[in-house]
PDB file of N, CA, C and O in Angstrom:
ATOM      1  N   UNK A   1      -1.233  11.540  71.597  1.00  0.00           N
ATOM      2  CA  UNK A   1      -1.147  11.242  73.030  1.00  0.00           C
ATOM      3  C   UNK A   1      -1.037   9.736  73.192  1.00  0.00           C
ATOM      4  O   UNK A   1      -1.710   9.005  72.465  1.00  0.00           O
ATOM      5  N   UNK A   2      -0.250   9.258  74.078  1.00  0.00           N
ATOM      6  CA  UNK A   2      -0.022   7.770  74.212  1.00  0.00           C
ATOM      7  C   UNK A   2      -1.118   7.046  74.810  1.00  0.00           C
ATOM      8  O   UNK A   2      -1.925   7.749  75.417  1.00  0.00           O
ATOM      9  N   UNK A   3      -1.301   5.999  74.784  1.00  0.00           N
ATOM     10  CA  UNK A   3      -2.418   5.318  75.568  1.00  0.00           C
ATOM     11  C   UNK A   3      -1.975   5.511  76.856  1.00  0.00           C
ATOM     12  O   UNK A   3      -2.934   5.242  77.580  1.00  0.00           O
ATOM     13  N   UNK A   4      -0.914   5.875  77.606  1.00  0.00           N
ATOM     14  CA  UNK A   4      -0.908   6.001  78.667  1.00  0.00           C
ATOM     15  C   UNK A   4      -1.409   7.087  79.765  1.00  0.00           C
ATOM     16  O   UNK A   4      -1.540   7.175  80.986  1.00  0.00           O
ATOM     17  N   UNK A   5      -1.671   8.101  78.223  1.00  0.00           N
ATOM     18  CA  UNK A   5      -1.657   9.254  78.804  1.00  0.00           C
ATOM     19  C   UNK A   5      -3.165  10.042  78.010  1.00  0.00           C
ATOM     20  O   UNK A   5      -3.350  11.073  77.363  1.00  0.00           O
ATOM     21  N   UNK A   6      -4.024   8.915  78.486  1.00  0.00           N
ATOM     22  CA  UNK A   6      -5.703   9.230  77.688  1.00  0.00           C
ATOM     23  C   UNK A   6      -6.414  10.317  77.977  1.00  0.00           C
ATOM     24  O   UNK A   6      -6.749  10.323  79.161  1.00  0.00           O
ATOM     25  N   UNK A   7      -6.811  11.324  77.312  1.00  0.00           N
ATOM     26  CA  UNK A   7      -7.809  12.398  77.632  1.00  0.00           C
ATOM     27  C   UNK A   7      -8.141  12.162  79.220  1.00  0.00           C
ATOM     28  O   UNK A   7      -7.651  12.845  80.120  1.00  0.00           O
ATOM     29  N   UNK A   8      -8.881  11.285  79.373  1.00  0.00           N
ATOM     30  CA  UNK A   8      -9.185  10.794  80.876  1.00  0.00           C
ATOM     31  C   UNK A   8      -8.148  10.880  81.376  1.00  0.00           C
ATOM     32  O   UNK A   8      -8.404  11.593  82.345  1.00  0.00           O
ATOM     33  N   UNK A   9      -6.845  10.600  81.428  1.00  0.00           N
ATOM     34  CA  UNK A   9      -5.708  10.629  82.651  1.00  0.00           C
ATOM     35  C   UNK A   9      -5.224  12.163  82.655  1.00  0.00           C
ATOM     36  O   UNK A   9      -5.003  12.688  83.746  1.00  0.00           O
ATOM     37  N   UNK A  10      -5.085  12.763  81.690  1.00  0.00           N
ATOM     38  CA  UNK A  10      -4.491  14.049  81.822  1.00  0.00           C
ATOM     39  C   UNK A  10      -5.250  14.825  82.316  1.00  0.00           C
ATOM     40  O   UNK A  10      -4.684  15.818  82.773  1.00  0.00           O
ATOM     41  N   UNK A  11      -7.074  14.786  82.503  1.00  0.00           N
ATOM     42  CA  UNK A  11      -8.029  15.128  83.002  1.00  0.00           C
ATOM     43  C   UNK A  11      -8.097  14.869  84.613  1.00  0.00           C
ATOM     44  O   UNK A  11      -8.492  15.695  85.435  1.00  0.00           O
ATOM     45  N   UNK A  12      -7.794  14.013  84.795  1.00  0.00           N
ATOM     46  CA  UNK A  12      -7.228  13.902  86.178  1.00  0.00           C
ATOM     47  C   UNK A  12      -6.649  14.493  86.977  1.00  0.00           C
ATOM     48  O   UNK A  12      -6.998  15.148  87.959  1.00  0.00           O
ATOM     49  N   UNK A  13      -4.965  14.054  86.179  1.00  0.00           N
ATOM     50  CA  UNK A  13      -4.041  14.874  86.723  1.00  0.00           C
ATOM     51  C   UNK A  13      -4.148  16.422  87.038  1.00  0.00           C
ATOM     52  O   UNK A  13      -3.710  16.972  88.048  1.00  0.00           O
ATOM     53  N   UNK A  14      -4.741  16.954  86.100  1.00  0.00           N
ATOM     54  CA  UNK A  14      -4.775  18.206  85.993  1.00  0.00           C
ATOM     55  C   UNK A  14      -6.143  18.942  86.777  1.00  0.00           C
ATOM     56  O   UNK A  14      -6.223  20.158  86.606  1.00  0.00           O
ATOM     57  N   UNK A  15      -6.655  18.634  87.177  1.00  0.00           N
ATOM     58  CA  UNK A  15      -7.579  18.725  87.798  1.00  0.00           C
ATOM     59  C   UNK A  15      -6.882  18.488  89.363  1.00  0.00           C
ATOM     60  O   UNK A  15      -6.930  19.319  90.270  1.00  0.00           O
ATOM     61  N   UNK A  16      -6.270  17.233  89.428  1.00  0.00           N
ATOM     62  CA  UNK A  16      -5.772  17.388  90.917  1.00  0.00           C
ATOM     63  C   UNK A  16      -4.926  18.203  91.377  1.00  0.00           C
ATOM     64  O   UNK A  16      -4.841  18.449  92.580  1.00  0.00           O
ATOM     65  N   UNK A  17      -3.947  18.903  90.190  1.00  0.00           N
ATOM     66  CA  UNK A  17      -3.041  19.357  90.429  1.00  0.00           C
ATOM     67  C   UNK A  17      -3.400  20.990  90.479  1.00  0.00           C
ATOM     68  O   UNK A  17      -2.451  21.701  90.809  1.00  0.00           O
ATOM     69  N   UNK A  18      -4.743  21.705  90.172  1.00  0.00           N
ATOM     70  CA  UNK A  18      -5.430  22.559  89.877  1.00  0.00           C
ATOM     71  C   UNK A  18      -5.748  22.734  91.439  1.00  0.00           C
ATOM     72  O   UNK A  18      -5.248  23.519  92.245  1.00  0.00           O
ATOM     73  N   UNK A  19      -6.695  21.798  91.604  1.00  0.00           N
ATOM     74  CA  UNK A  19      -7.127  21.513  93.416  1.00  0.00           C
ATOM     75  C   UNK A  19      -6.371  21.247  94.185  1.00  0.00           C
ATOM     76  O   UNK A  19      -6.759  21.459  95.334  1.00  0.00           O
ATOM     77  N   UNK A  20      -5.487  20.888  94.097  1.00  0.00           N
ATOM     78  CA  UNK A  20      -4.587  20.845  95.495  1.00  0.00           C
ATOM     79  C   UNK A  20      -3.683  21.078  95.530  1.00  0.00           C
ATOM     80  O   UNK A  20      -3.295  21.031  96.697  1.00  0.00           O
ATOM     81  N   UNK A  21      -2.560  21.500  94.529  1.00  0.00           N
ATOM     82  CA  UNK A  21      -1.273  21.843  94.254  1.00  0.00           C
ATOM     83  C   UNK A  21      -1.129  22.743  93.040  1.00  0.00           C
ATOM     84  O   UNK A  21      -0.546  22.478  91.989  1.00  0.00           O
ATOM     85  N   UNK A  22      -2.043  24.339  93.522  1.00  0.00           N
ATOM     86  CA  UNK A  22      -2.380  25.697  92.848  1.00  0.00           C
ATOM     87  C   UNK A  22      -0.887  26.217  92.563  1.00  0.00           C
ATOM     88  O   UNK A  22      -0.287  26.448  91.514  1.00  0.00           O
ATOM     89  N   UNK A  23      -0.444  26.331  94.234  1.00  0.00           N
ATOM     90  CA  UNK A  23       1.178  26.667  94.388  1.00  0.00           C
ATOM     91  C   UNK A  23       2.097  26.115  93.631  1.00  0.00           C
ATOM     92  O   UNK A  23       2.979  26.905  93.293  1.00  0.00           O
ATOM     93  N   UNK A  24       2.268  24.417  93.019  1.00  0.00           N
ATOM     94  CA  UNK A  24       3.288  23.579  92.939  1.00  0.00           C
ATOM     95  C   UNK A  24       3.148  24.310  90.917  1.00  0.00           C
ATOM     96  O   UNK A  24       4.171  24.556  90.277  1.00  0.00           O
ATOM     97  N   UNK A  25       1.748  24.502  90.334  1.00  0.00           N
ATOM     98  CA  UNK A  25       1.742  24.665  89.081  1.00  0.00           C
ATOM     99  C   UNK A  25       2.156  26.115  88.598  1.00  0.00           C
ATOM    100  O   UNK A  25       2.966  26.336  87.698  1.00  0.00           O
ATOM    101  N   UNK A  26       1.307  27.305  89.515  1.00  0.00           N
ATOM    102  CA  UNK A  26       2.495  28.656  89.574  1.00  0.00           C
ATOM    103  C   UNK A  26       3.832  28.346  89.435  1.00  0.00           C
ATOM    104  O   UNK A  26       4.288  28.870  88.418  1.00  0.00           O
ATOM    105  N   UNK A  27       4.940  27.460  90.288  1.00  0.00           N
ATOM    106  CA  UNK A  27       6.040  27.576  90.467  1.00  0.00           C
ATOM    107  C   UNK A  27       6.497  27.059  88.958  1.00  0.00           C
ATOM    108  O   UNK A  27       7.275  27.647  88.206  1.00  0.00           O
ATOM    109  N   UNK A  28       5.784  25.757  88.703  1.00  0.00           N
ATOM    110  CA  UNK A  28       6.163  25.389  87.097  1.00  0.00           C
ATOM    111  C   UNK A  28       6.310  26.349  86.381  1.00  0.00           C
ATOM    112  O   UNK A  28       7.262  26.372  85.601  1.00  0.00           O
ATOM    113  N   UNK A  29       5.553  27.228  86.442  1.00  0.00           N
ATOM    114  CA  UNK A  29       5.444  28.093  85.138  1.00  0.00           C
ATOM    115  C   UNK A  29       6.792  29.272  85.947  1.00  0.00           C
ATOM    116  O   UNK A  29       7.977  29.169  85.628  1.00  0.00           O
ATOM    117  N   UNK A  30       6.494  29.894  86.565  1.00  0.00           N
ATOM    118  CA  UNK A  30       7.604  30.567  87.112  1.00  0.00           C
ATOM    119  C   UNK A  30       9.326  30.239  86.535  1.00  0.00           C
ATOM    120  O   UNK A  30       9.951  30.862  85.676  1.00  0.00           O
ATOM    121  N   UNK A  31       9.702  29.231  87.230  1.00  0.00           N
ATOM    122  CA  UNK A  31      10.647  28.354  87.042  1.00  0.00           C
ATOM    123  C   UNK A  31      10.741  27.829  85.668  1.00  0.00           C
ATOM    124  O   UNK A  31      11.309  28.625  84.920  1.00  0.00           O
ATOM    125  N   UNK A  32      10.337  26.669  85.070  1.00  0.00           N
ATOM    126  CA  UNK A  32      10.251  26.208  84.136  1.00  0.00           C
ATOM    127  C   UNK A  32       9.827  26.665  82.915  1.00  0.00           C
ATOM    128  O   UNK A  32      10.211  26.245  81.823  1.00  0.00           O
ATOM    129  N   UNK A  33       8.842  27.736  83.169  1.00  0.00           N
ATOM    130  CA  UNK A  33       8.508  28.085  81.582  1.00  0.00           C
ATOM    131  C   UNK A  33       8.484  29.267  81.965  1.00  0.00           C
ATOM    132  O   UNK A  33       7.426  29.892  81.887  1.00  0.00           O
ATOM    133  N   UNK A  34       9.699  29.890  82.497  1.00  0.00           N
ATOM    134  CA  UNK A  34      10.400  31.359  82.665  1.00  0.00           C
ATOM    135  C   UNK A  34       9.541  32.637  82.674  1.00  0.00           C
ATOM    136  O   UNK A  34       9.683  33.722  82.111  1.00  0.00           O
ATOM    137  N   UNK A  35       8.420  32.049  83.659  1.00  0.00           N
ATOM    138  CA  UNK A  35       7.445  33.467  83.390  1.00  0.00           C
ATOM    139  C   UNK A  35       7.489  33.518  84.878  1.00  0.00           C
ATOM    140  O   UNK A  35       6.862  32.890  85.731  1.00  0.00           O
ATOM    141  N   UNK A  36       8.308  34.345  84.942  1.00  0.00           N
ATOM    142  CA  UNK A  36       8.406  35.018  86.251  1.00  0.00           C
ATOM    143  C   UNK A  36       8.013  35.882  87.132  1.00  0.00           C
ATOM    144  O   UNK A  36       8.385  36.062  88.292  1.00  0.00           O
ATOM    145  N   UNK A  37       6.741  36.732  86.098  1.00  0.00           N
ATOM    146  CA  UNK A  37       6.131  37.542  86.287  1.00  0.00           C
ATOM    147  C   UNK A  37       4.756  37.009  86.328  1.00  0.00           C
ATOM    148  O   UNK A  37       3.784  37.764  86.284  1.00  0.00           O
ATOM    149  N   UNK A  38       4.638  35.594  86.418  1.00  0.00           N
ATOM    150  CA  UNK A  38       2.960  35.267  86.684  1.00  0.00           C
ATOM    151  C   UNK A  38       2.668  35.320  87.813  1.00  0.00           C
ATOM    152  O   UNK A  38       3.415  35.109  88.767  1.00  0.00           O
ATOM    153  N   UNK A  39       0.702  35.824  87.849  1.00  0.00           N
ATOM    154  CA  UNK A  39      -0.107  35.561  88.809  1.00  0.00           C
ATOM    155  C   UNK A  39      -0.503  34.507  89.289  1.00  0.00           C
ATOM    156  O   UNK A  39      -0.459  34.370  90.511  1.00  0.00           O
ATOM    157  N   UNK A  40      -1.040  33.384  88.391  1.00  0.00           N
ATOM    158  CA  UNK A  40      -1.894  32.786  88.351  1.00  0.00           C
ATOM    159  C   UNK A  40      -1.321  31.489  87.441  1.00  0.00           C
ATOM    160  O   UNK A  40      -0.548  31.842  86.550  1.00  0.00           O
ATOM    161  N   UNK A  41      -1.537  30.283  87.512  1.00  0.00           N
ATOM    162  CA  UNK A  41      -1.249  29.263  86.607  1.00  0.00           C
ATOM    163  C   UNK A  41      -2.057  27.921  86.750  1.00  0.00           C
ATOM    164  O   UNK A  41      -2.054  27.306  87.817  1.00  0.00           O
ATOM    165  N   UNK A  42      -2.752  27.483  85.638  1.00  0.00           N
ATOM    166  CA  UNK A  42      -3.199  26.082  85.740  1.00  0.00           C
ATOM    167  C   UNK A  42      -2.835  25.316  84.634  1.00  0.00           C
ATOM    168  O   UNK A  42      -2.401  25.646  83.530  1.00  0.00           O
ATOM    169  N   UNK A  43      -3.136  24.047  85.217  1.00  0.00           N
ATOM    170  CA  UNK A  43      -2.559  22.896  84.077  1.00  0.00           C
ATOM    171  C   UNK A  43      -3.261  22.758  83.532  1.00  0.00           C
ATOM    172  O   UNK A  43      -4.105  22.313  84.311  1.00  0.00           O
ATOM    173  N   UNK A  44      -3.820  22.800  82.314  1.00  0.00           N
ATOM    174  CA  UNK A  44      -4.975  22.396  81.166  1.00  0.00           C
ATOM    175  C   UNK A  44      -4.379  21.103  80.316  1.00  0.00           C
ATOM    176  O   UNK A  44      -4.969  20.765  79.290  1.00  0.00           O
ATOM    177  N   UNK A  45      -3.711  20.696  80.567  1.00  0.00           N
ATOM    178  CA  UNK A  45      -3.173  18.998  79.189  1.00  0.00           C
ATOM    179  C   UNK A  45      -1.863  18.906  80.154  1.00  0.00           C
ATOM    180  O   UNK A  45      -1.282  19.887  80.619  1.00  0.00           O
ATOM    181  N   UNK A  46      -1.418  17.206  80.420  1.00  0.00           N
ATOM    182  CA  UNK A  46      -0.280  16.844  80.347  1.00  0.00           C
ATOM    183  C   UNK A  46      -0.152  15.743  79.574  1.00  0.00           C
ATOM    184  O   UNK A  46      -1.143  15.020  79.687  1.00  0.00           O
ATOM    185  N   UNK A  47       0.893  15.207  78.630  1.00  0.00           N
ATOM    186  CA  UNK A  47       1.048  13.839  78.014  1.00  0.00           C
ATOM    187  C   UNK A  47       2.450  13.511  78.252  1.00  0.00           C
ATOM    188  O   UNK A  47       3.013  14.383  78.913  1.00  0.00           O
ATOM    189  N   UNK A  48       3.120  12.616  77.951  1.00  0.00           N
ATOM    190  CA  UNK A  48       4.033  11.878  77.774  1.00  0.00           C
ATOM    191  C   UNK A  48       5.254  13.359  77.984  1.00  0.00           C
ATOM    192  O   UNK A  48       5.611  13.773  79.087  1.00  0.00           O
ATOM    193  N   UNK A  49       5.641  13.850  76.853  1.00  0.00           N
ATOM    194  CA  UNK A  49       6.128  14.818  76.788  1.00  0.00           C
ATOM    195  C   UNK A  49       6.442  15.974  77.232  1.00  0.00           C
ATOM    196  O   UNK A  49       7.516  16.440  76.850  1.00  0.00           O
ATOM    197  N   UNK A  50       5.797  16.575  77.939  1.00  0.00           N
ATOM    198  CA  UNK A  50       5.706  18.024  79.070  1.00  0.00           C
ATOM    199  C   UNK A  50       3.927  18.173  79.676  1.00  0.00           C
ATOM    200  O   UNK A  50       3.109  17.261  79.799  1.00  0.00           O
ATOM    201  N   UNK A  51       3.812  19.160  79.869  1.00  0.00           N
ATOM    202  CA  UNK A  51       2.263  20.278  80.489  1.00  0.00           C
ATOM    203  C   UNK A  51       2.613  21.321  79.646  1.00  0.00           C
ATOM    204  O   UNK A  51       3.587  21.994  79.309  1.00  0.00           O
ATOM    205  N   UNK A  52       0.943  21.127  79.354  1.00  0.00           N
ATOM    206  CA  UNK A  52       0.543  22.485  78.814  1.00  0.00           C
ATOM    207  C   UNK A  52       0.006  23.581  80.376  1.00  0.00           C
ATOM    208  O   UNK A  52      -0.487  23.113  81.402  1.00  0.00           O
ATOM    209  N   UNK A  53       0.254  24.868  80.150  1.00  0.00           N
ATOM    210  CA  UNK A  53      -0.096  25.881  81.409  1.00  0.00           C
ATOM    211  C   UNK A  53      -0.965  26.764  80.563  1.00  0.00           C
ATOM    212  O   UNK A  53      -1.051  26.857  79.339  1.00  0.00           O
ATOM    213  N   UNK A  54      -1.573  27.374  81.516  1.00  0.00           N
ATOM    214  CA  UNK A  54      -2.559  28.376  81.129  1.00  0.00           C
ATOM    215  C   UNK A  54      -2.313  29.767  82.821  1.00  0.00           C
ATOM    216  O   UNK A  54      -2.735  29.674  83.973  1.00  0.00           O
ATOM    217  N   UNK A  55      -1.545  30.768  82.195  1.00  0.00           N
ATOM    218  CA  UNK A  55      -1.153  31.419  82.849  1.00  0.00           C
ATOM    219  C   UNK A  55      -1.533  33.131  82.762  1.00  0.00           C
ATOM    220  O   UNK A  55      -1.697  33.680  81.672  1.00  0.00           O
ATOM    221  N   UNK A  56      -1.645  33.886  84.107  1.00  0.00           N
ATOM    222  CA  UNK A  56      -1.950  34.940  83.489  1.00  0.00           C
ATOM    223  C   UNK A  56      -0.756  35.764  83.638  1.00  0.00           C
ATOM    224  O   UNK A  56      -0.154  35.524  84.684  1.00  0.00           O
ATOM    225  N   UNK A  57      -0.098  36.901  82.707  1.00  0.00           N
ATOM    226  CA  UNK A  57       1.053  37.669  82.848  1.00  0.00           C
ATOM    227  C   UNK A  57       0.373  38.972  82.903  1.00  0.00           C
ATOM    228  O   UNK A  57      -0.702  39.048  82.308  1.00  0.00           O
ATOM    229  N   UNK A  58       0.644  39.605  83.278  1.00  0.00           N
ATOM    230  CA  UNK A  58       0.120  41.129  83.342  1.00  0.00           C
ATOM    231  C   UNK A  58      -1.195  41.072  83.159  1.00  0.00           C
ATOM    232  O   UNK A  58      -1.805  42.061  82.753  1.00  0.00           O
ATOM    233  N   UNK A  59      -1.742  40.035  83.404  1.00  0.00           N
ATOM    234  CA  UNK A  59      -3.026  40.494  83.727  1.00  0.00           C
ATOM    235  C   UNK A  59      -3.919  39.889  82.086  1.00  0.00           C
ATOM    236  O   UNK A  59      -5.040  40.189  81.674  1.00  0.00           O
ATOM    237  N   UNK A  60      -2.867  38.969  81.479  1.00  0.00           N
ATOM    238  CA  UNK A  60      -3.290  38.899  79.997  1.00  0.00           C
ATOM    239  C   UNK A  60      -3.136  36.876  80.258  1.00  0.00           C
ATOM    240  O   UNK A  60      -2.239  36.395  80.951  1.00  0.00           O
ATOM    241  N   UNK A  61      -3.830  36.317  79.791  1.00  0.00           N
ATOM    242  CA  UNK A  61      -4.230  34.976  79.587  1.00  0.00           C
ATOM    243  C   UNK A  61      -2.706  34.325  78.497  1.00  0.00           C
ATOM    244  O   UNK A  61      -2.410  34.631  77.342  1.00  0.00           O
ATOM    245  N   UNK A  62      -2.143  33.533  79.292  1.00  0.00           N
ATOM    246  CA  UNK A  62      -0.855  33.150  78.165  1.00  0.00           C
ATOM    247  C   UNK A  62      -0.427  32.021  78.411  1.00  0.00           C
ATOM    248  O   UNK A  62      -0.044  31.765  79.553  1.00  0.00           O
ATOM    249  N   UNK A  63      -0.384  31.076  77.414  1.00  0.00           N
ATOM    250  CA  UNK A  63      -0.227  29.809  77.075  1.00  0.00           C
ATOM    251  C   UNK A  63       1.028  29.293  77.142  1.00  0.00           C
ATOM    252  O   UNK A  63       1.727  29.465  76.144  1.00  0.00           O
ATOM    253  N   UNK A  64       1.567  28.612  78.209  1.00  0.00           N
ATOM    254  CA  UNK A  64       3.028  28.120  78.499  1.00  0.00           C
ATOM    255  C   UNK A  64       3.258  26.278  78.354  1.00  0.00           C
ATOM    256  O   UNK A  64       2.784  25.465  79.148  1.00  0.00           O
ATOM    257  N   UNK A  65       4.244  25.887  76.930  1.00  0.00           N
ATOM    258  CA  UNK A  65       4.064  24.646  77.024  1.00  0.00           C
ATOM    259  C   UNK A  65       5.798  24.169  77.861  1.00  0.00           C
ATOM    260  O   UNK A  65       6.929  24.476  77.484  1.00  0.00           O
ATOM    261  N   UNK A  66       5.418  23.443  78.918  1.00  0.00           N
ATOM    262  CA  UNK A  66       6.799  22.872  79.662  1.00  0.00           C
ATOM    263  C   UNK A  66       6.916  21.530  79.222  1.00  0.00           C
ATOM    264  O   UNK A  66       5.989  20.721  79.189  1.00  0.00           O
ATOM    265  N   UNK A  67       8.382  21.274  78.803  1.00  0.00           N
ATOM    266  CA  UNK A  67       8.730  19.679  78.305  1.00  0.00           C
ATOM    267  C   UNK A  67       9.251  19.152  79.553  1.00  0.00           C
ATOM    268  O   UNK A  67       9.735  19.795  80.485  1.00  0.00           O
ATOM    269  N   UNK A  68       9.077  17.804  79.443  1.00  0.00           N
ATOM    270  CA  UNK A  68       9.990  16.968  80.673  1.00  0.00           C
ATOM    271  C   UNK A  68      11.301  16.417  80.161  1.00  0.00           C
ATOM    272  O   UNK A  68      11.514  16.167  78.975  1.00  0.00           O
ATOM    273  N   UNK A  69      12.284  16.225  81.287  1.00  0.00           N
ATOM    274  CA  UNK A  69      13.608  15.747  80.952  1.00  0.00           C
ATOM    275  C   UNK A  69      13.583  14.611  80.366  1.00  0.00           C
ATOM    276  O   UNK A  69      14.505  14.185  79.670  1.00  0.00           O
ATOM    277  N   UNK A  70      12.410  13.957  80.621  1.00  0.00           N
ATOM    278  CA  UNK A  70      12.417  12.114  79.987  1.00  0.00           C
ATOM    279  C   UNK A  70      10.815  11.845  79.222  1.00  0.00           C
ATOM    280  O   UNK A  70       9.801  12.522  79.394  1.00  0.00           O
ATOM    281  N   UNK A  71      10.917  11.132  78.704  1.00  0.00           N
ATOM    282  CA  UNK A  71       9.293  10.609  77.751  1.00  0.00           C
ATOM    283  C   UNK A  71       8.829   9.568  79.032  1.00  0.00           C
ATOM    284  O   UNK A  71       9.420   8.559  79.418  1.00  0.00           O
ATOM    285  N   UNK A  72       7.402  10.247  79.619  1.00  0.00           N
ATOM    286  CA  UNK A  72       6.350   9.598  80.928  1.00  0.00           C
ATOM    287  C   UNK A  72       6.588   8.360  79.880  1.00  0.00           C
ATOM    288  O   UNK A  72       6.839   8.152  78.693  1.00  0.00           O
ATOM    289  N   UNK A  73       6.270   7.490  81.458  1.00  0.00           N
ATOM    290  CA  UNK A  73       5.672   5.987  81.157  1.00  0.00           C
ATOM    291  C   UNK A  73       4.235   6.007  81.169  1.00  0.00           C
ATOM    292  O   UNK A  73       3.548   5.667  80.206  1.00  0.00           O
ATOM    293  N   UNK A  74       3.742   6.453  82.395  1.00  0.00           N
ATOM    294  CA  UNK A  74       2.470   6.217  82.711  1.00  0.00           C
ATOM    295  C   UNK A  74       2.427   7.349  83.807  1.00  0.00           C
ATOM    296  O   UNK A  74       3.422   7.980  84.165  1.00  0.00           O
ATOM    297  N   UNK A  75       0.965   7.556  84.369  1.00  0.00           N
ATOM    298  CA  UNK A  75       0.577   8.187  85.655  1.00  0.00           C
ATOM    299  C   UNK A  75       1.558   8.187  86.363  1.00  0.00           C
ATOM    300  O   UNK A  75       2.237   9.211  86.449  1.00  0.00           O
ATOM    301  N   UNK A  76       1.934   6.876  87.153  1.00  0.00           N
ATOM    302  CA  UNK A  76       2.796   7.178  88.236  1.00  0.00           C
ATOM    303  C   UNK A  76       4.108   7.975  87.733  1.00  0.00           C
ATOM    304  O   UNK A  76       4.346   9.044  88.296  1.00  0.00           O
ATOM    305  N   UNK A  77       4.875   7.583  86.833  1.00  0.00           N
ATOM    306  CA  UNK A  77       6.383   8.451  86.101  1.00  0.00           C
ATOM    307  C   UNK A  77       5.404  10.180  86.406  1.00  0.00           C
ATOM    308  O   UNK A  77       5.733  10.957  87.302  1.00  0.00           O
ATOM    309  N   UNK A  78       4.814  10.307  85.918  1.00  0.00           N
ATOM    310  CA  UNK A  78       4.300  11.847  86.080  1.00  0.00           C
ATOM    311  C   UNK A  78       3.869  12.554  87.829  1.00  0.00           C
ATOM    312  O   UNK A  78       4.005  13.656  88.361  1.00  0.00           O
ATOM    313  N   UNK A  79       3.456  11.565  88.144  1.00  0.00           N
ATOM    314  CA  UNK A  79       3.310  11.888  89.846  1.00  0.00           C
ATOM    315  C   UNK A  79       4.819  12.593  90.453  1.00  0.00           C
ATOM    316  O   UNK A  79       5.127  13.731  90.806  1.00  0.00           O
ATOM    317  N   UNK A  80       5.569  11.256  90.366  1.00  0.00           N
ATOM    318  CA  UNK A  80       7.151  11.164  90.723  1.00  0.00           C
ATOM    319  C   UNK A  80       8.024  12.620  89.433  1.00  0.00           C
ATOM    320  O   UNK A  80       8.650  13.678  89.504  1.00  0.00           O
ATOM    321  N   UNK A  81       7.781  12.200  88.987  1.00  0.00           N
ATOM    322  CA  UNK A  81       8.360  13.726  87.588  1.00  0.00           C
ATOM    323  C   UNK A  81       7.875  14.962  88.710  1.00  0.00           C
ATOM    324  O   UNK A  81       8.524  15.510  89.601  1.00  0.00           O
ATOM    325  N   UNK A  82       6.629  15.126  88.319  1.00  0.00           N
ATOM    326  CA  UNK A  82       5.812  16.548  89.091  1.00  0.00           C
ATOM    327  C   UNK A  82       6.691  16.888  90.524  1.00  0.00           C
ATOM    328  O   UNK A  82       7.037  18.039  90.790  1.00  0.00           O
ATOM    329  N   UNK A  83       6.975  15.816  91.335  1.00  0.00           N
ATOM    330  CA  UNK A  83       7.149  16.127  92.506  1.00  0.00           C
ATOM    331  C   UNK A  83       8.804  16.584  92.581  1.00  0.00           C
ATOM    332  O   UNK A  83       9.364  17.320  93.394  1.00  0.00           O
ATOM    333  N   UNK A  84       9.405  15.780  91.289  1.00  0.00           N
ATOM    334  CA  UNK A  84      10.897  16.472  91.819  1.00  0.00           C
ATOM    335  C   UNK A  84      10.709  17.893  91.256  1.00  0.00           C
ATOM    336  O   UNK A  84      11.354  18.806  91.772  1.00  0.00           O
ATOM    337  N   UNK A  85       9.370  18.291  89.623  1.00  0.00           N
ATOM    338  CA  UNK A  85       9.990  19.240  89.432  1.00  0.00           C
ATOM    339  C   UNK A  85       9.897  20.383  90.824  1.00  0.00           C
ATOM    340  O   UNK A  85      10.703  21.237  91.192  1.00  0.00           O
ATOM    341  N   UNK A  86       8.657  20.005  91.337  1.00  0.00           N
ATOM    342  CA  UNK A  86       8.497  20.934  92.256  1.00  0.00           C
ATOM    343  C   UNK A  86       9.383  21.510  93.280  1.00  0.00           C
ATOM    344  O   UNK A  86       9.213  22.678  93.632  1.00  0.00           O
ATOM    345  N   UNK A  87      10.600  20.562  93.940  1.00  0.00           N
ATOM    346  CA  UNK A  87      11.553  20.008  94.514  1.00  0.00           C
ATOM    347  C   UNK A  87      12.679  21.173  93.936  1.00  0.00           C
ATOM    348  O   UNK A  87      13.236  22.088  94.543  1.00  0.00           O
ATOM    349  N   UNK A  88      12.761  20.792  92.667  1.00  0.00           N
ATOM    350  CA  UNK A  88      14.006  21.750  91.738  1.00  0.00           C
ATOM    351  C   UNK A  88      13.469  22.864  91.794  1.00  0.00           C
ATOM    352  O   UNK A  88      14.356  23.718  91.810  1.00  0.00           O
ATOM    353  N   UNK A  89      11.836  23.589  91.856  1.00  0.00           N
ATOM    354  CA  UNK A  89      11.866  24.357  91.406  1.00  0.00           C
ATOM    355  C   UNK A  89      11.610  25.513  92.398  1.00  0.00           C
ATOM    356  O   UNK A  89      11.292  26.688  92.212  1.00  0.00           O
ATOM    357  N   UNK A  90      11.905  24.643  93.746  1.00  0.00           N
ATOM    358  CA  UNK A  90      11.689  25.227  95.179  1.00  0.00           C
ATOM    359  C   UNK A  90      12.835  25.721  95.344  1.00  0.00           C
ATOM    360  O   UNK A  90      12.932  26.860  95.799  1.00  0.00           O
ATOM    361  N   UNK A  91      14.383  24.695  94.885  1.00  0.00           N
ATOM    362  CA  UNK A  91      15.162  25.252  95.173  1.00  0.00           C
ATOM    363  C   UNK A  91      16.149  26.233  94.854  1.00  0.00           C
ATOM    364  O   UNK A  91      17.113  26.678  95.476  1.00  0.00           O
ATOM    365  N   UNK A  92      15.433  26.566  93.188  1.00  0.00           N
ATOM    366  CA  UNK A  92      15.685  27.464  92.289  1.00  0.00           C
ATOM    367  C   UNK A  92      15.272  28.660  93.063  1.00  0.00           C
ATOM    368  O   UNK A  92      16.059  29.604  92.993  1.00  0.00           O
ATOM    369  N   UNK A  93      14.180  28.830  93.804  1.00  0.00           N
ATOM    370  CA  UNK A  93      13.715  29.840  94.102  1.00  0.00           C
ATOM    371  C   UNK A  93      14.089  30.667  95.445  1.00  0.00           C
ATOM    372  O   UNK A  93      13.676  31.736  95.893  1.00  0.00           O
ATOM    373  N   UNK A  94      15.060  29.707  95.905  1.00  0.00           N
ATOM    374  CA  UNK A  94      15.876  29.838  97.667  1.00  0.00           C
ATOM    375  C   UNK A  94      17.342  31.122  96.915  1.00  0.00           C
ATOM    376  O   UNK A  94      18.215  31.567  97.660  1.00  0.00           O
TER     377      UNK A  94
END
């Protein structure tokens, strides 16, 4: 994991994104890590590279890792990342 992206920051993120944007991390996994059939999804790890998900499919606990189009800089690159994927993955779903 990069220094940018310290136990502590991905702990963050993921936590905020758990609490306040339940909907935006379902759709990740939906969309992005082609489980289309999930209930339920949270972010457990993000680094440089993609999110790890923790998703349930039929009712069974399943581990979805999503890569990003570019290598994060820092926090903010991941804020701005998160929000288009959400963006793309709204409109995937129209």
């Amino acid at each position: 994991m990069s220094e940018s992206f310290s136990p502590q920051i991905s702990d963050r993120i993921c936590r905020h994104m758990n609490e306040d944007h339940a909907e935006a991390v379902l759709l990740y996994a939906k969309v992005f890590g082609e489980a289309t059939a999930a209930t339920a999804a949270e972010m457990v790890a993000i680094d440089a590279n993609g999110m790890d998900l923790l998703t349930q499919l039929n009712g069974t606990p399943t581990s979805i890792r999503i890569g990003f189009d570019h290598v994060l800089q820092d926090a903010e690159d991941a804020h701005h990342t998160l929000i288009d994927m959400v963006k793309q993955a709204r409109q995937a779903g129209k």
